[in-house]
N, CA, C and O atoms as a printed pandas DataFrame, in Angstrom:
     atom_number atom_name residue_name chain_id  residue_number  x_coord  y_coord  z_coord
0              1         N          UNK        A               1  -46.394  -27.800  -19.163
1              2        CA          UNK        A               1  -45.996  -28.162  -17.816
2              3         C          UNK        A               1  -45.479  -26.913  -17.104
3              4         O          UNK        A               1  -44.881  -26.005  -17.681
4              5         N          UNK        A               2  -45.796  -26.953  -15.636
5              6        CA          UNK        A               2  -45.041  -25.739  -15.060
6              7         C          UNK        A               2  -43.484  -25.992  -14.475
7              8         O          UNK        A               2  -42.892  -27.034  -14.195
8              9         N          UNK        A               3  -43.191  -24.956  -14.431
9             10        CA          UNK        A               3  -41.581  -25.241  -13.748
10            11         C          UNK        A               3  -41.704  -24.279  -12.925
11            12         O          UNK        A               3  -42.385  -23.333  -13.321
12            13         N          UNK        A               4  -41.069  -24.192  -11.460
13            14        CA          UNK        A               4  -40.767  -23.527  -10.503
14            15         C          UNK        A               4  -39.223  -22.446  -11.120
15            16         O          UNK        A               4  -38.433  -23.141  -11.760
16            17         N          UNK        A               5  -38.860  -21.182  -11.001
17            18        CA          UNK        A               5  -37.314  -21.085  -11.678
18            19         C          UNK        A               5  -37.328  -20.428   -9.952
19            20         O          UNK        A               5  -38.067  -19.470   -9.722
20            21         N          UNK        A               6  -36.641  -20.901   -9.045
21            22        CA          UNK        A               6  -36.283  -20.162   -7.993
22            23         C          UNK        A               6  -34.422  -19.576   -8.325
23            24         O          UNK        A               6  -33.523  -19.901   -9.100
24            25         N          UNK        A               7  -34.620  -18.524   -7.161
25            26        CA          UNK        A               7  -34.063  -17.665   -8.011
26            27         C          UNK        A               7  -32.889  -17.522   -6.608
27            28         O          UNK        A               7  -33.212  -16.990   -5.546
28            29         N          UNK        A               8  -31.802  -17.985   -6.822
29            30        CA          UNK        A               8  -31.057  -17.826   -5.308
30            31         C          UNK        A               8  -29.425  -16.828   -5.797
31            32         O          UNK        A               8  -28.915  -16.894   -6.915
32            33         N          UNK        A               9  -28.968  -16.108   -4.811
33            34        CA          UNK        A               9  -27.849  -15.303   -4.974
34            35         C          UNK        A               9  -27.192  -15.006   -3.343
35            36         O          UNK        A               9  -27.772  -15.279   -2.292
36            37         N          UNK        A              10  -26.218  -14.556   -3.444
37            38        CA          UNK        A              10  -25.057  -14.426   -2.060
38            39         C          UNK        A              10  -25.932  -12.934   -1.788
39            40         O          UNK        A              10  -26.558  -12.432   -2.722
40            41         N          UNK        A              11  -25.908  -12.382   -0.615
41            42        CA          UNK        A              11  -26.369  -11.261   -0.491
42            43         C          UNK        A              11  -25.064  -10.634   -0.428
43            44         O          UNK        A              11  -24.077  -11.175    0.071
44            45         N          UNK        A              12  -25.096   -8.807   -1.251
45            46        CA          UNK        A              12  -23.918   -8.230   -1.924
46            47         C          UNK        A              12  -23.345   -8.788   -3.314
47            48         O          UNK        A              12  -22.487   -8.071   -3.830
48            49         N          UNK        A              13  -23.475   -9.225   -3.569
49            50        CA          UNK        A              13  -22.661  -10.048   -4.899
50            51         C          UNK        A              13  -24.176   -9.373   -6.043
51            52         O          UNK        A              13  -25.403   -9.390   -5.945
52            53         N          UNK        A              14  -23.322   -8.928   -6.898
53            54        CA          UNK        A              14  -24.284   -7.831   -8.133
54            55         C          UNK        A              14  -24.514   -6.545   -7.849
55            56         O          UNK        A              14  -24.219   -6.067   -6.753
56            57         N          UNK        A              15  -25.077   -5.845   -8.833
57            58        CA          UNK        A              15  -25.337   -4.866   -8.481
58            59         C          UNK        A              15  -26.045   -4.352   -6.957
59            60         O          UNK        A              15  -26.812   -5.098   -6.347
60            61         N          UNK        A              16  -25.769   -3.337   -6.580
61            62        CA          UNK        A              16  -26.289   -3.462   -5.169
62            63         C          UNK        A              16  -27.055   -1.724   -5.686
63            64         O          UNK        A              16  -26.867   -0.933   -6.610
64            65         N          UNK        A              17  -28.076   -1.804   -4.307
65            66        CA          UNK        A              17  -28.631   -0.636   -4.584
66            67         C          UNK        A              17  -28.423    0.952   -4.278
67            68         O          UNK        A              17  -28.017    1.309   -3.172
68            69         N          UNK        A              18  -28.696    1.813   -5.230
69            70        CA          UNK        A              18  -28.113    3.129   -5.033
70            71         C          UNK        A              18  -27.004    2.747   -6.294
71            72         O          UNK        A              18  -26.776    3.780   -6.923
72            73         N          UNK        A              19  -26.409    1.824   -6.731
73            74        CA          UNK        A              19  -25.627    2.320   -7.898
74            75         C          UNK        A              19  -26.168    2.295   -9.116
75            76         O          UNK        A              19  -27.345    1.958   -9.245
76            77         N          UNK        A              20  -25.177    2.745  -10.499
77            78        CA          UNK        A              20  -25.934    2.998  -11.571
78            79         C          UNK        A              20  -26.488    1.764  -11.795
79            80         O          UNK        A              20  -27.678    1.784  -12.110
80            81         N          UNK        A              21  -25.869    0.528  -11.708
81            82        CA          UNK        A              21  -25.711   -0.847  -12.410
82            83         C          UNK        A              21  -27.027   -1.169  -11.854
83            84         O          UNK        A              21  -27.851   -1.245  -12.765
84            85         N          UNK        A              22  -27.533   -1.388  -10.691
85            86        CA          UNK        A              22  -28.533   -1.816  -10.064
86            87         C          UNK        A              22  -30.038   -1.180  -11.319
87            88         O          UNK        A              22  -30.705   -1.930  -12.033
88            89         N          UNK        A              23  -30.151   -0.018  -11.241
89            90        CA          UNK        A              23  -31.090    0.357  -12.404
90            91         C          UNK        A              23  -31.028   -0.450  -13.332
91            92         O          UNK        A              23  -32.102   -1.051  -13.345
92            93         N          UNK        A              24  -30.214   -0.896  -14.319
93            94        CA          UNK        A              24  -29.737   -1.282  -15.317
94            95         C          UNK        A              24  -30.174   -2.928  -14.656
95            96         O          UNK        A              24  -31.112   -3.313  -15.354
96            97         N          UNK        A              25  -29.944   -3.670  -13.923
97            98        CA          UNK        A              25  -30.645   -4.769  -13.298
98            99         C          UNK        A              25  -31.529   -5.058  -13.288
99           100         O          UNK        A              25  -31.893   -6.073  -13.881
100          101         N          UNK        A              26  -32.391   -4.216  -12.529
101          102        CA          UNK        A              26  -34.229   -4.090  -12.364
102          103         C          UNK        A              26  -35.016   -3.819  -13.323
103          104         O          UNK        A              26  -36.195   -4.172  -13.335
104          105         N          UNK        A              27  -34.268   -2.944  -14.538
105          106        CA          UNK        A              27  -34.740   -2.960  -15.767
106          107         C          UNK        A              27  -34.829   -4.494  -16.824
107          108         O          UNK        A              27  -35.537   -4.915  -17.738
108          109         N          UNK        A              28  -33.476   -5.013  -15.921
109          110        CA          UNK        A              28  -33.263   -6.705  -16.671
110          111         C          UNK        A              28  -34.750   -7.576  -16.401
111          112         O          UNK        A              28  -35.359   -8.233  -17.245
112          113         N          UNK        A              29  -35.037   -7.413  -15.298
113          114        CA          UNK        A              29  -36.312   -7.979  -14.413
114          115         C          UNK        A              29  -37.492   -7.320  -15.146
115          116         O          UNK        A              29  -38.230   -8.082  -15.771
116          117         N          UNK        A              30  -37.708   -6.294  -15.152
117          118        CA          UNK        A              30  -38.799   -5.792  -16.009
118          119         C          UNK        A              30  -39.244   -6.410  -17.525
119          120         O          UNK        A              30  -40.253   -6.957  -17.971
120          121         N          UNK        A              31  -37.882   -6.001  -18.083
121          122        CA          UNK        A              31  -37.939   -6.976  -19.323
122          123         C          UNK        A              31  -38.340   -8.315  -19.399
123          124         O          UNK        A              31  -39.282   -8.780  -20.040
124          125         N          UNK        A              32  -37.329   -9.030  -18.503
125          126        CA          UNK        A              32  -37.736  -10.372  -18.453
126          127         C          UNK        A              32  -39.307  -10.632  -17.983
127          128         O          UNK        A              32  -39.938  -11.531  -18.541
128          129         N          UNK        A              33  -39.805   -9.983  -17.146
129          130        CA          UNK        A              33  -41.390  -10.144  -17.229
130          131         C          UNK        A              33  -42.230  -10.151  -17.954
131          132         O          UNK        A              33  -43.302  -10.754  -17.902
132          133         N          UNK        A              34  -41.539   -9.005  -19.233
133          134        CA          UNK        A              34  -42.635   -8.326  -20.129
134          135         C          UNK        A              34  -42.634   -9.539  -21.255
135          136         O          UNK        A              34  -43.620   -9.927  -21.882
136          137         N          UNK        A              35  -41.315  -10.028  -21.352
137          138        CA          UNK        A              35  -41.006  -11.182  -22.479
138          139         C          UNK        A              35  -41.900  -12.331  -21.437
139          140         O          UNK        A              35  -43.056  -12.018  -21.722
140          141         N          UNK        A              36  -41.960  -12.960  -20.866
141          142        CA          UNK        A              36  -42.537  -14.296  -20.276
142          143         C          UNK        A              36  -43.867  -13.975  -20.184
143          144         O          UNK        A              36  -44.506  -15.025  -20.127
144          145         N          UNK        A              37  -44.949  -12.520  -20.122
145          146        CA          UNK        A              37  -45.899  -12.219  -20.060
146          147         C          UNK        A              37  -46.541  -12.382  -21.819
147          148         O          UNK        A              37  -47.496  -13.044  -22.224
148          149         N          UNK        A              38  -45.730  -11.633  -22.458
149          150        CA          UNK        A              38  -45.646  -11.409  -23.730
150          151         C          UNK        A              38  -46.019  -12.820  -24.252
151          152         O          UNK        A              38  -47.090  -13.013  -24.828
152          153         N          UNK        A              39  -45.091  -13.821  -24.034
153          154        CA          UNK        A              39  -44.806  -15.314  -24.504
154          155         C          UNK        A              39  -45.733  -16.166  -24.034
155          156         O          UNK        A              39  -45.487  -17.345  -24.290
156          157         N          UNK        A              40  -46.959  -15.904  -23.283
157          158        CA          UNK        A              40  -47.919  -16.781  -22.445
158          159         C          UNK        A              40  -47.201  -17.516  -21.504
159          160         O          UNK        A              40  -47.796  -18.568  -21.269
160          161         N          UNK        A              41  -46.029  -17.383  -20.782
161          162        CA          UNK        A              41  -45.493  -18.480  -19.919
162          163         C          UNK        A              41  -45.614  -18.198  -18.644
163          164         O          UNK        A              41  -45.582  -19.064  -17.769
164          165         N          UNK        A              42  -45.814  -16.537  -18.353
165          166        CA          UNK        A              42  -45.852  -16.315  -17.047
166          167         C          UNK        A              42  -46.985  -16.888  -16.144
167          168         O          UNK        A              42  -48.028  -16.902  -16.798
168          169         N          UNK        A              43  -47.146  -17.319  -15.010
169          170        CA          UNK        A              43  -47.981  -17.765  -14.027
170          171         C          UNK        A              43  -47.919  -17.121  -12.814
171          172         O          UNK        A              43  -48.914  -16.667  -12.249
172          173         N          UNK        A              44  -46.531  -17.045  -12.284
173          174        CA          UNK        A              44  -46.804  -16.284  -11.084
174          175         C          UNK        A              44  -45.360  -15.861  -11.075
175          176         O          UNK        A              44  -44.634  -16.285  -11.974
176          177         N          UNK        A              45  -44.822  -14.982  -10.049
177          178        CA          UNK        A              45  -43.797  -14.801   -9.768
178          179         C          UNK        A              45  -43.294  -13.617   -8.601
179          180         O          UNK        A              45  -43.744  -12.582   -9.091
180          181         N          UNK        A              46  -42.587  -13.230   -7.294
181          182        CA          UNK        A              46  -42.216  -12.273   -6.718
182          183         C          UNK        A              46  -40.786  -12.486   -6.471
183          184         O          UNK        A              46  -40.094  -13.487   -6.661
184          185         N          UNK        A              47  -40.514  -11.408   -6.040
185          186        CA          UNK        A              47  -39.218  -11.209   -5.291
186          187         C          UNK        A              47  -39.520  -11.821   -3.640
187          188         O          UNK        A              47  -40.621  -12.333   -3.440
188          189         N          UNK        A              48  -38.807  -11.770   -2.825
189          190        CA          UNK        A              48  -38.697  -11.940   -0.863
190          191         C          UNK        A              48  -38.323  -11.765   -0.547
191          192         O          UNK        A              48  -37.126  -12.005   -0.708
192          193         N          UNK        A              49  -38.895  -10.970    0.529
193          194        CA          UNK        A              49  -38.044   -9.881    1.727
194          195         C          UNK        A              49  -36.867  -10.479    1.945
195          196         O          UNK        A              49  -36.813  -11.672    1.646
196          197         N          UNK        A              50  -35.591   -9.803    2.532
197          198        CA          UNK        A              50  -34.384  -10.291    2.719
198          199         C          UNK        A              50  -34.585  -11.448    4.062
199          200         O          UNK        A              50  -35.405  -11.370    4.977
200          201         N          UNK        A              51  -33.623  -12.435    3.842
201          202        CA          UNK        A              51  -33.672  -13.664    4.307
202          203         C          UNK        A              51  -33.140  -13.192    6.006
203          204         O          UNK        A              51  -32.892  -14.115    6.783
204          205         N          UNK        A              52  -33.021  -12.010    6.399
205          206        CA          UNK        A              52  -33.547  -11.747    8.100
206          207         C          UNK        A              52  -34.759  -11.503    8.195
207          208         O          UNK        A              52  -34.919  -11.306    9.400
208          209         N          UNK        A              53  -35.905  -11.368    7.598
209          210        CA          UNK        A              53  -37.026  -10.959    7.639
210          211         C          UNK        A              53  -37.591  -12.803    7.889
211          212         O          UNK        A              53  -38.718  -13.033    8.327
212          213         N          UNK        A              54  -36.732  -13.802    7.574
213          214        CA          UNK        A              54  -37.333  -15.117    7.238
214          215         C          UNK        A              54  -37.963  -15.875    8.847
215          216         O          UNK        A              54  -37.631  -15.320    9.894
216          217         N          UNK        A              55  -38.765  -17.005    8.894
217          218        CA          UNK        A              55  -38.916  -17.839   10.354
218          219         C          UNK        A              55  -39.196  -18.861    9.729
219          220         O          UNK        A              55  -39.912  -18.907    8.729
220          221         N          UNK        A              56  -38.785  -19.552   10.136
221          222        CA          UNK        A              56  -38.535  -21.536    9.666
222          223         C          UNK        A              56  -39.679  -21.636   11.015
223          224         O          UNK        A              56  -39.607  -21.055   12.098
224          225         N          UNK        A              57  -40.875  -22.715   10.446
225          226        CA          UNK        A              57  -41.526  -23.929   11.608
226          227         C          UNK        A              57  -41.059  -24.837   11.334
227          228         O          UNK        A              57  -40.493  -25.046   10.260
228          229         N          UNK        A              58  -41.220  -25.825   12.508
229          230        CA          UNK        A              58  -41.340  -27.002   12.309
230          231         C          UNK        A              58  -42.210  -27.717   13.257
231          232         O          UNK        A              58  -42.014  -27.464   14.446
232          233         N          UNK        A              59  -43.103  -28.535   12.970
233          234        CA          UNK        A              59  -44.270  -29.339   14.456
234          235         C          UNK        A              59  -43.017  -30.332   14.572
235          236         O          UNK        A              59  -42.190  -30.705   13.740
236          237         N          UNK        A              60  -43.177  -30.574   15.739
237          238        CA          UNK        A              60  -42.765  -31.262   16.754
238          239         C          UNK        A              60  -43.272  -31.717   18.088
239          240         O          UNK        A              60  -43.671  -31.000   19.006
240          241         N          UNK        A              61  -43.185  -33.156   18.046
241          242        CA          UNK        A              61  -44.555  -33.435   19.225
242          243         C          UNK        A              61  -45.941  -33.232   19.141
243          244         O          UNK        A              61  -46.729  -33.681   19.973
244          245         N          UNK        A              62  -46.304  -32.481   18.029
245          246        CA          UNK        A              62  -47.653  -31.741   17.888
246          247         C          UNK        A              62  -47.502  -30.103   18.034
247          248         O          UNK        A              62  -48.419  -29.315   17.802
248          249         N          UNK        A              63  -46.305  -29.775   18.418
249          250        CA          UNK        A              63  -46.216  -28.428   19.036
250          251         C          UNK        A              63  -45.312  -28.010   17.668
251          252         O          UNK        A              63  -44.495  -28.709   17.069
252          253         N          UNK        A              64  -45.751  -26.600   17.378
253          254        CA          UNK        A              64  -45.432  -26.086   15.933
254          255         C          UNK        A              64  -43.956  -25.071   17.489
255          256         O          UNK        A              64  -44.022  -24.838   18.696
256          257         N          UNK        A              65  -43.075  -24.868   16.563
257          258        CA          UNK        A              65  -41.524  -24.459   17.019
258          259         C          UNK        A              65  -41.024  -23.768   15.891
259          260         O          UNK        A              65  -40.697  -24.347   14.855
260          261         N          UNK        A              66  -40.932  -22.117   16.125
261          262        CA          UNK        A              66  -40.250  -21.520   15.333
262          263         C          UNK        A              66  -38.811  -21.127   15.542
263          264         O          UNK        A              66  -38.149  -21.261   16.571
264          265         N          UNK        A              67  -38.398  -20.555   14.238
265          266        CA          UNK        A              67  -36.777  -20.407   14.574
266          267         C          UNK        A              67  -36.251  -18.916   13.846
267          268         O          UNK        A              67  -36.425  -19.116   12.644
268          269         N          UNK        A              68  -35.807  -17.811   13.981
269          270        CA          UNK        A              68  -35.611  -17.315   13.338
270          271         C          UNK        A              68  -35.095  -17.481   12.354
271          272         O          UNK        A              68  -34.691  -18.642   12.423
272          273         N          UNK        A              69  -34.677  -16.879   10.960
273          274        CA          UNK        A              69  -33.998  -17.037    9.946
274          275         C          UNK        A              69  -34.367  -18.222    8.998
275          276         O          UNK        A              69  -35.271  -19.047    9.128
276          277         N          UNK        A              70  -33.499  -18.103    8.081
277          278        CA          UNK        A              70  -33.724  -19.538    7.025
278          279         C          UNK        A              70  -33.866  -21.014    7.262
279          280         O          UNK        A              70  -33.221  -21.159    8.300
280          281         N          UNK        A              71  -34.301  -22.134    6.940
281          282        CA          UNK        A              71  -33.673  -23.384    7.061
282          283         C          UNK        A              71  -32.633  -23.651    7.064
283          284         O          UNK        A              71  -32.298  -24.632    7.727
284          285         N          UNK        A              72  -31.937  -23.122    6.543
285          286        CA          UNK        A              72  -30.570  -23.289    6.263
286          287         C          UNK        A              72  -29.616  -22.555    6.155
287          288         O          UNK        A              72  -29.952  -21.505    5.609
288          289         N          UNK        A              73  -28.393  -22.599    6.457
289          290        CA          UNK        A              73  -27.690  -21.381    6.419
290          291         C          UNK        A              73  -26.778  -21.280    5.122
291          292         O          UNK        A              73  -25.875  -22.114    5.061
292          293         N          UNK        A              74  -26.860  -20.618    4.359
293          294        CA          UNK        A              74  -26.050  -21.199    3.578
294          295         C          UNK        A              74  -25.662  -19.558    2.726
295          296         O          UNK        A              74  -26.277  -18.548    3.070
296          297         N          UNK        A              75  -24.479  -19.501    1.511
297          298        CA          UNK        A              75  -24.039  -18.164    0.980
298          299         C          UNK        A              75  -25.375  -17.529    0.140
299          300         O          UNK        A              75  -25.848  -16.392    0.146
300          301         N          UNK        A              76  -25.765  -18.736   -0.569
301          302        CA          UNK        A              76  -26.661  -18.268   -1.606
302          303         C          UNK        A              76  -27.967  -18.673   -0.868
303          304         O          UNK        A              76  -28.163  -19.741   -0.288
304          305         N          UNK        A              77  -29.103  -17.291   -1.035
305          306        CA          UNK        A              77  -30.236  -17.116   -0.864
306          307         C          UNK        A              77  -31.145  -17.342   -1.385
307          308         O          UNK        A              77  -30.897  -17.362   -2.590
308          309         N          UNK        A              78  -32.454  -17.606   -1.128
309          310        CA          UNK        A              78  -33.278  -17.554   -2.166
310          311         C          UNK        A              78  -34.066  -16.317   -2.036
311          312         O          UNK        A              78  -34.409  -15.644   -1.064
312          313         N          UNK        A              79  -34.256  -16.217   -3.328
313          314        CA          UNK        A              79  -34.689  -13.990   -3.246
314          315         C          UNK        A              79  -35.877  -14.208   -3.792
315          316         O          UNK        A              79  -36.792  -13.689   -3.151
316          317         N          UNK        A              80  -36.198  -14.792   -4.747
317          318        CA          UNK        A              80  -37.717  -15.121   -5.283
318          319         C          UNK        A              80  -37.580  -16.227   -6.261
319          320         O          UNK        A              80  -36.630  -16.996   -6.406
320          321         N          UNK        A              81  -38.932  -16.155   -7.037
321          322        CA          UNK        A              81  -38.895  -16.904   -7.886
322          323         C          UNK        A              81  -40.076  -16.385   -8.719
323          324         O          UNK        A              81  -40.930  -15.552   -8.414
324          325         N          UNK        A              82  -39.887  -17.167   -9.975
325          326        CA          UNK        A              82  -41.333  -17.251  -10.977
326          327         C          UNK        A              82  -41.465  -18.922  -11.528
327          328         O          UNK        A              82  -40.642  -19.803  -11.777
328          329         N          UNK        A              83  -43.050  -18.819  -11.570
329          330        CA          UNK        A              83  -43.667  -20.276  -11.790
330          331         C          UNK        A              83  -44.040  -19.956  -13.617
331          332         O          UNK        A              83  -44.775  -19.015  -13.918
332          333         N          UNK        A              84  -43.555  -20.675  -14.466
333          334        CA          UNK        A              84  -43.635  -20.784  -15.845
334          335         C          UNK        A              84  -44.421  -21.736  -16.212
335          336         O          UNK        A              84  -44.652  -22.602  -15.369
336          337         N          UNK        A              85  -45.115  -21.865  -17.689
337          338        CA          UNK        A              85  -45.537  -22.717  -18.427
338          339         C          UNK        A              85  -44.975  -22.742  -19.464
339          340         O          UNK        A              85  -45.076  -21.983  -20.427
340          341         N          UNK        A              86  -44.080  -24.014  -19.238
341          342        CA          UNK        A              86  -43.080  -24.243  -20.630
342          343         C          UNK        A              86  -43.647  -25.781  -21.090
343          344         O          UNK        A              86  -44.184  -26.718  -20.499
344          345         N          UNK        A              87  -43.161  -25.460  -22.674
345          346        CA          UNK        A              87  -43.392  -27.032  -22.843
346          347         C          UNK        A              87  -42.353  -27.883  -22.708
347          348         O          UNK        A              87  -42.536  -28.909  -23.363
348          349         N          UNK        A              88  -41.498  -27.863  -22.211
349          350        CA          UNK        A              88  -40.666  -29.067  -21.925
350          351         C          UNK        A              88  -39.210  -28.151  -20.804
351          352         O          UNK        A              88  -39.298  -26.924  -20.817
352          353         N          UNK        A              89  -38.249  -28.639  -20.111
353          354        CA          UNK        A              89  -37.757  -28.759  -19.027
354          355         C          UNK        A              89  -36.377  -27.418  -20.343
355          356         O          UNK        A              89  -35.990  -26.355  -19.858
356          357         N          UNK        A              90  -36.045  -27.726  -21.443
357          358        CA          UNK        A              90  -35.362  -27.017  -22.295
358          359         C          UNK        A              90  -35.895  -25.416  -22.756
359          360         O          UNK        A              90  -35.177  -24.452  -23.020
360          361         N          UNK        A              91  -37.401  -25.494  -22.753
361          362        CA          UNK        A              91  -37.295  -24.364  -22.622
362          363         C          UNK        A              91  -37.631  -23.343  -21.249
363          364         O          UNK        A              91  -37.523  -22.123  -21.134
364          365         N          UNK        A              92  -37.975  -24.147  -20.508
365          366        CA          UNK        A              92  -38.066  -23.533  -18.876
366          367         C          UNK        A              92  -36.556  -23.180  -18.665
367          368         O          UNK        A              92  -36.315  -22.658  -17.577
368          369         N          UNK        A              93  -35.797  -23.314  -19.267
369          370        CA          UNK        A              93  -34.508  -23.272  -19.109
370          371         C          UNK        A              93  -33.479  -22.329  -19.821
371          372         O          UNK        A              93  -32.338  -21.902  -19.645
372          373         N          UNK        A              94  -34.561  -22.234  -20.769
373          374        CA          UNK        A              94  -34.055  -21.102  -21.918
374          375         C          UNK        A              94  -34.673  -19.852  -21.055
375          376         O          UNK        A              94  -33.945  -18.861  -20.993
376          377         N          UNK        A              95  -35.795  -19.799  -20.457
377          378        CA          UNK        A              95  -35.887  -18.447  -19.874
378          379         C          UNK        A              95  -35.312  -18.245  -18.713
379          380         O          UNK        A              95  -34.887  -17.139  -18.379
380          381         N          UNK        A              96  -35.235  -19.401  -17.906
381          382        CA          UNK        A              96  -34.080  -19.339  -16.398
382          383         C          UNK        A              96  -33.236  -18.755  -16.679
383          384         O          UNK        A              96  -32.889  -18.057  -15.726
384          385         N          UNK        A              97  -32.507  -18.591  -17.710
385          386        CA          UNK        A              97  -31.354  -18.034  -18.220
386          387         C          UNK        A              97  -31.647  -16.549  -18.328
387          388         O          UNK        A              97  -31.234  -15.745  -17.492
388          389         N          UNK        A              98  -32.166  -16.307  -19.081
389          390        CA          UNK        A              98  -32.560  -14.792  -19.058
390          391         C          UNK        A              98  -33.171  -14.319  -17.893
391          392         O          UNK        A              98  -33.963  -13.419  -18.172
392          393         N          UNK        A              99  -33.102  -14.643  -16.354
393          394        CA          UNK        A              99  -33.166  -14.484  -15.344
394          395         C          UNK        A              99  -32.071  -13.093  -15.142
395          396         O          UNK        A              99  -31.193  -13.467  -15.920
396          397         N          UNK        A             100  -31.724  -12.162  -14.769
397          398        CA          UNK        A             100  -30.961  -11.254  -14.331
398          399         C          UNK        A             100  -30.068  -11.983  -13.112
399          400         O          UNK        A             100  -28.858  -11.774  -13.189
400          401         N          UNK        A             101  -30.474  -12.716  -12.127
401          402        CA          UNK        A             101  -30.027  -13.089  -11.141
402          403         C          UNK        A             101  -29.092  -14.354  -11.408
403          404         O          UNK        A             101  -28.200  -14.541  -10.581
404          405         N          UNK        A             102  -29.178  -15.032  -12.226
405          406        CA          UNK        A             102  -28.254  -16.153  -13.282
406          407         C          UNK        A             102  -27.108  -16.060  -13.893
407          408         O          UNK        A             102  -26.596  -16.911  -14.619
408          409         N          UNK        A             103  -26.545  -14.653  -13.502
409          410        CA          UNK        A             103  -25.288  -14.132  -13.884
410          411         C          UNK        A             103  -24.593  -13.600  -13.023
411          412         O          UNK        A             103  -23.549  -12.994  -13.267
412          413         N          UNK        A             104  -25.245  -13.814  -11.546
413          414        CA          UNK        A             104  -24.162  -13.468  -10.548
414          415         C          UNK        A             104  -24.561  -14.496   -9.398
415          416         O          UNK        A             104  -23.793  -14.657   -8.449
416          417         N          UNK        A             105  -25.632  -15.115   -9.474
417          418        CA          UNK        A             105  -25.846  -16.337   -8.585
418          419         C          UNK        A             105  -26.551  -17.161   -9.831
419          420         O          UNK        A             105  -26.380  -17.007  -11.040
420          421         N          UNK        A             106  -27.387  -18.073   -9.135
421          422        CA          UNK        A             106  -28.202  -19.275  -10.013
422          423         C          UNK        A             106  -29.654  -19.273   -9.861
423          424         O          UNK        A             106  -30.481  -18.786   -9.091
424          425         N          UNK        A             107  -29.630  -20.152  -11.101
425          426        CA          UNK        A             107  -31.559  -20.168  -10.911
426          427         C          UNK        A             107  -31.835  -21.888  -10.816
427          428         O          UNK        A             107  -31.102  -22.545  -11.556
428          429         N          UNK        A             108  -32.574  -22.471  -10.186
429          430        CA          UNK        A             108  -32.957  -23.613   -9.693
430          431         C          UNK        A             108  -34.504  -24.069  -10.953
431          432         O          UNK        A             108  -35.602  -23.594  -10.662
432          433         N          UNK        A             109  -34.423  -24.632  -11.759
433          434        CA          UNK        A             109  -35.644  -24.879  -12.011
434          435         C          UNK        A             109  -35.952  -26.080  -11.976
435          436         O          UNK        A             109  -35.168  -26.969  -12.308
436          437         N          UNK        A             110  -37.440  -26.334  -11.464
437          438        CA          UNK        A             110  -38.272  -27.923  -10.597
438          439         C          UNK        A             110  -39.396  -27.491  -11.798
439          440         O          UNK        A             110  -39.743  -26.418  -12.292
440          441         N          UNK        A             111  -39.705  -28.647  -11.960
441          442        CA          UNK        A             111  -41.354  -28.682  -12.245
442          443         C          UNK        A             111  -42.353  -28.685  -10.862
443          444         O          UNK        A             111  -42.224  -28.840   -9.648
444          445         N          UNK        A             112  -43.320  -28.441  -11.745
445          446        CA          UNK        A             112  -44.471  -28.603  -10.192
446          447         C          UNK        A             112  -44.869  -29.652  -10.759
447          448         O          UNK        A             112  -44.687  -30.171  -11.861
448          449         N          UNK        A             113  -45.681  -29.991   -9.461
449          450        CA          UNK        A             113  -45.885  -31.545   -9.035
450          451         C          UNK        A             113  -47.584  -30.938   -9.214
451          452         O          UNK        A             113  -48.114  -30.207   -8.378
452          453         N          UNK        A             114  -48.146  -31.341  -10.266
453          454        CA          UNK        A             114  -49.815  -31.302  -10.094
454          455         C          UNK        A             114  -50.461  -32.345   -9.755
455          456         O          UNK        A             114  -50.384  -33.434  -10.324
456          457         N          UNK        A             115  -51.290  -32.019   -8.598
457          458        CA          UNK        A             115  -51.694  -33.874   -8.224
458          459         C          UNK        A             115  -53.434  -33.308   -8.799
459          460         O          UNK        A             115  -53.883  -32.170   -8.662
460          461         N          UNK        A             116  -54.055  -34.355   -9.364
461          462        CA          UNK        A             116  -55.448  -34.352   -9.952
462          463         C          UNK        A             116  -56.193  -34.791   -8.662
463          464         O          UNK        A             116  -57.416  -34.927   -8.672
């Protein structure tokens, strides 16, 4: 089954970039790719531009209406995600964890919805 692990954090909160720690981060991310690649689970996965770069639609009336910024306003962001093939919701969960971003914000994991 797949699981969605979206990947949300406060912007500033962790390593930030230009310090040592941040290297030491992105290296966490590397790893964690190479292990979920390694393990057959990977499917897809990116990072996303920072959440000012974002535009919410919505139709209305028939007429599509944009908005700058997120849906929502809220502390924690969503920065990316990766789509897994786990066999059950425990171990999609065992690798959410080894997420880098799961230790200073959270990781969200959904299954996907496959319609035949």
């Amino acid at each position: 089954m797949q699981y969605m692990c979206l990947i949300y954090s406060t912007e500033g909160v962790g390593p930030q970039p230009g310090t040592p720690e941040f290297g030491a981060f992105m290296q966490g991310y590397a790893d964690f790719g190479q292990t979920v690649q390694k393990a057959g689970k990977f499917v897809a996965g990116d990072a996303l531009q920072p959440v000012s770069t974002a535009t919410s639609v919505a139709v209305r009336d028939g007429k599509a209406e944009t908005t700058d910024g997120p849906f929502a306003e809220t502390k924690e962001q969503l920065g990316g995600y990766y789509i897994l093939d786990c066999e059950d919701l425990d171990e999609a969960i065992k690798y959410a964890a080894m997420i880098p971003s799961a230790a200073h914000g959270r990781v969200e994991v959904r299954p996907v919805m496959i319609f035949d």
